[in-house]
N, C-alpha and C positions, 0 to 999 in steps of 0.2 A: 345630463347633456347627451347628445344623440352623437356617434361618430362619425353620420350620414345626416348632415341638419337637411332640414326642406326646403324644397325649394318649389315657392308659390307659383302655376302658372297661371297666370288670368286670361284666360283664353275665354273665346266666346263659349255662349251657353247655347244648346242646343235647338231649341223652339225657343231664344232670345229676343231683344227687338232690334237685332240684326234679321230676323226673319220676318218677323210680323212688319215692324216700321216701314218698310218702303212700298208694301199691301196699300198703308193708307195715304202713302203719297201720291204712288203712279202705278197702275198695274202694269203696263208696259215696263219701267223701269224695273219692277219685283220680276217679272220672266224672266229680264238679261240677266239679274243679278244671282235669282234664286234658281231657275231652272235650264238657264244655256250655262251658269255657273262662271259669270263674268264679274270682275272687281272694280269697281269706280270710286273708288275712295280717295281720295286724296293721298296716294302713298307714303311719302314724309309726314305727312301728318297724323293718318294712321300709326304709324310706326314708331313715331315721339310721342304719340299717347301711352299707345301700350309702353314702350321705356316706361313711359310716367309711371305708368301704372303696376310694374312690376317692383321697381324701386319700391314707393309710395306702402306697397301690399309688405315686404316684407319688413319696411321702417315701422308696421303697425304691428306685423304680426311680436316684433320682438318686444316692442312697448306693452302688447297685451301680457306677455307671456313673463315681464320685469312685473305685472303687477303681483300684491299679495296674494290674490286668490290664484293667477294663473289669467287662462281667457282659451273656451274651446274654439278647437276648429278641426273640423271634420268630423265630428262624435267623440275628440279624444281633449284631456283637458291639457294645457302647456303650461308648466312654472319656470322654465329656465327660455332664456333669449336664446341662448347658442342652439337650441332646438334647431331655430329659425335660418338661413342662411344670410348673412352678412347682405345687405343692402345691393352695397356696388359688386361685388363676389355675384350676385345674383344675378344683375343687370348683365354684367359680359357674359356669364351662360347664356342667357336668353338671345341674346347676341348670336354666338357661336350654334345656338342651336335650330335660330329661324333661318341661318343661314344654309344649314344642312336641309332643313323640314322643305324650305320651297325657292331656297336661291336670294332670298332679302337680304342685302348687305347694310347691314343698322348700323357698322361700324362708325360713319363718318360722324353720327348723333349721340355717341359716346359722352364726350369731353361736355356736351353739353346739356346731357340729362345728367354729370354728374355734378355741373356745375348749378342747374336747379336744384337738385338735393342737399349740395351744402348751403345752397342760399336757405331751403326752406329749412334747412334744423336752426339757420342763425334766428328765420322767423318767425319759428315756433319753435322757440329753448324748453317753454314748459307744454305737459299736455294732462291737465288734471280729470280731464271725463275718464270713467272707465269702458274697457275695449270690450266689447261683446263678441265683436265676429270682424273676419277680415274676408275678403273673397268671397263670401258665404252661396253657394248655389243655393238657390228658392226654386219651387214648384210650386204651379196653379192647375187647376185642374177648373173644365169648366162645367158646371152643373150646380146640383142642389144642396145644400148642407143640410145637417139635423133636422132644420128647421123647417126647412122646405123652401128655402131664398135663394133664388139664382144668382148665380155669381161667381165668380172668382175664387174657387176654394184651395188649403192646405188641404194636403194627406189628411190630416187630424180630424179637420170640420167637413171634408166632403164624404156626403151619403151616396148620390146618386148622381155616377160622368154621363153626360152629355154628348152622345158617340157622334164623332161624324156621318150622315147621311148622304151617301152618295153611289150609288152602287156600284160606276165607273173605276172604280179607285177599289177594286178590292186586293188588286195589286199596286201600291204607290209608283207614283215615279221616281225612278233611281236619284233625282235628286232634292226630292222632295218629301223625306219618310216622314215629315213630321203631318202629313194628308192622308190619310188612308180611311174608307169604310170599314163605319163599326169602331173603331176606335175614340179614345177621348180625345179633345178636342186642349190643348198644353199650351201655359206658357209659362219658360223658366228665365230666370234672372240671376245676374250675377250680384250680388252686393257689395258695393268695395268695401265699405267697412264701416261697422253700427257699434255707436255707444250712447251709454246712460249720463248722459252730463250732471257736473256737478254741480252746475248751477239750480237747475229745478227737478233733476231727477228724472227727467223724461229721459225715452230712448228718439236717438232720431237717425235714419240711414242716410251718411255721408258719402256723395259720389263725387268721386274724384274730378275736376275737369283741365287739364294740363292744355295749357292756350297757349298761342301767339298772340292774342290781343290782346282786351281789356279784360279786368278782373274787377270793375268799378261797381257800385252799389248796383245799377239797373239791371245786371248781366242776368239773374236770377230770374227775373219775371217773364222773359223768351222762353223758357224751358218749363212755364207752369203745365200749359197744353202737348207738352211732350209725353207721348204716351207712355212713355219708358217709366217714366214718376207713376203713373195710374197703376201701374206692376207693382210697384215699390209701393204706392198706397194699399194696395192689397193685402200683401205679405204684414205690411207691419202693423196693422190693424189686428190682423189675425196672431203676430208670435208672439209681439213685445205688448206687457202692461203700461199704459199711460205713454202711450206712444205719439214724439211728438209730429212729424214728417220727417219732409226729405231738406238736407243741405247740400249745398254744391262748397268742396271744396277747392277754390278757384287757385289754379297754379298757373303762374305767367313764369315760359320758357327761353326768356329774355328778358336782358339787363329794362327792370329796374329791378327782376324774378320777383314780385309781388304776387304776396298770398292775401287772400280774400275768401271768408265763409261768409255765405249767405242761404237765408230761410228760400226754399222754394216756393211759391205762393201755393195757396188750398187750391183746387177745381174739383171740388165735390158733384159736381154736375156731371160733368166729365168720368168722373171716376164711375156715377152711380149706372151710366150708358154702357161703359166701357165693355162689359162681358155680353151685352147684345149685340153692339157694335162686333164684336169681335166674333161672336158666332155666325154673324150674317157675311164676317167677312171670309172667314174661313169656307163656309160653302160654295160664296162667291169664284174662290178661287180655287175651291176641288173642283167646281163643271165645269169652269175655263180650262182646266188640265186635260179632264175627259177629253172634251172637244178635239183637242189639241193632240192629244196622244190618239184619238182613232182618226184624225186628219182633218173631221168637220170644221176645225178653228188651223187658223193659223196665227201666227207672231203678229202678222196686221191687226187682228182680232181685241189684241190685249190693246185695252183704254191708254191712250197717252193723255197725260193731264192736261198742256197746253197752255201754261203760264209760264213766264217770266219770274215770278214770287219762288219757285222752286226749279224752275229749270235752269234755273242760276244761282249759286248758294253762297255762303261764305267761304267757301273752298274754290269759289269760280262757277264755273258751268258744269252739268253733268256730263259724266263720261259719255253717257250715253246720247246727248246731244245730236250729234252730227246724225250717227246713225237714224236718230224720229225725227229728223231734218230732211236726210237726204236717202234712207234707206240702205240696205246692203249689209254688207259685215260694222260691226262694232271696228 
């Protein structure tokens, strides 16, 4: 047992699809967010996620770490829980500490991410899969493997990155390092947490999804097209044997707190576009920066999508609304 247990944070991944995703929604939207460095997320919501998700991270990491073999994380392997940092112990740090990091006062969602958590151990008493990874950070690299197959590769299978081209950019923009000429072209993932189920033996990566809504059978098949699963198809293809997909595991953060796992549907199609897609998007948006940075482009410049289907979301409207409405400051 450690004297000093861990404590998980799950904080975003660096070139995640908090970066890339809003690329493929609205360019417009990806400038306020990614390069004026503005936030449109739904704040309580955002913020009872992550609760969820910190909770959730360390209720797994300790379950892995009860099993017989142990269960690694981070390169090292864990056989005792007390490693781990106590569930809710963890929760009020993260608490006390985003409050320091940038002023978010999470207290008021306390009582009620912990009253999720004891709901979800009443509704899941037993957990017989075993724990592979909790939080696990992934890396993709885009280019060629061994083989000479473009695509999405690990450290392990990639032969030859894919640099970005762009000459503009041989200094990035301060808030964009993850754009630079000559550089490879990334994208990393968080995993919340992969196991080998006991039922068939396959590994499949479970992400967490901590809602205010439904948690009903169809919730699943919304998020096939999410490009964030195409990540997660990649990675697991590539680490795990007999690897099944992806699950959402569905947490409702109000009374009836109903838990729900569900299969993510396949989009092989999707998946097999994806690292094209993704390099043409990438360039896309290093010469919009150029532009931009030596003055030829301005904010007008960046595409507003111009629908209804996302200019208005399950969280409401975008932040950014008014402003590609009526112009000016956010």
């Amino acid at each position: 047992m450690s004297n000093d247990p861990i404590f998980i944070n799950t904080g975003r991944s660096p070139a995640g699809w908090s970066f890339w995703g809003p690329a493929f929604s609205c360019d417009q939207l990806w400038f306020i967010k990614t390069v004026l460095g503005r936030e449109f997320v739904n704040a309580d919501a955002l913020t009872q996620g992550t609760m969820g998700h910190i909770i959730l991270g360390h209720h797994y990491a300790r379950l892995g770490a009860a099993q017989p073999e142990g269960f690694v994380f981070e390169g090292k392997t864990y056989t005792d829980p007390e490693d781990f940092m106590d569930p809710e112990d963890a929760l009020r740090r993260w608490v006390r500490e985003i409050e320091k990091e940038n002023g978010t006062d999470a207290s008021p969602f306390i009582h009620n991410t912990l009253t999720l958590y004891r709901n979800y151990r009443v509704r899941e008493p037993f957990f017989a899969d075993r724990i592979l990874g909790v939080e696990m950070l992934a890396k993709l690299t885009l280019g060629y493997d061994k083989e000479g197959n473009f695509g999405l590769w690990t450290d392990t299978n990639l032969e030859t990155p894919t640099l970005l081209d762009c000459p503009g950019l041989e200094v990035p923009h301060p808030n964009v390092p993850q754009l630079q000429h000559g550089q490879p072209i990334i994208v990393t993932k968080r995993l919340d947490l992969i196991v080998r189920s006991s039922r068939n033996g396959q590994v499949y990566i479970d992400d967490h999804k901590v809602t205010g809504g439904s948690v009903g059978p169809t919730v699943a098949e919304k998020y096939a097209m999410d490009g964030q699963f195409s990540v997660n198809d990649w990675v697991g293809r590539q680490t795990w044997d007999n690897y099944g997909g992806v699950r959402l595991n569905l947490v409702q953060r109000r009374d009836p707190w109903s838990v729900s796992k569900q299969n993510v549907p396949p989009a092989p199609y999707r998946n097999r576009n994806f690292p094209r897609q993704l390099f043409r998007k990438a360039h896309h948006l290093a010469e919009m920066l150029v532009g931009t940075m030596s003055g030829e482009l301005t904010q007008a410049d960046w595409e507003q999508t111009q629908t209804d289907l996302l200019c208005y979301h399950r969280f409401g409207k975008c932040g950014a609304f008014d402003q590609c409405r009526l112009g000016g400051a956010a």
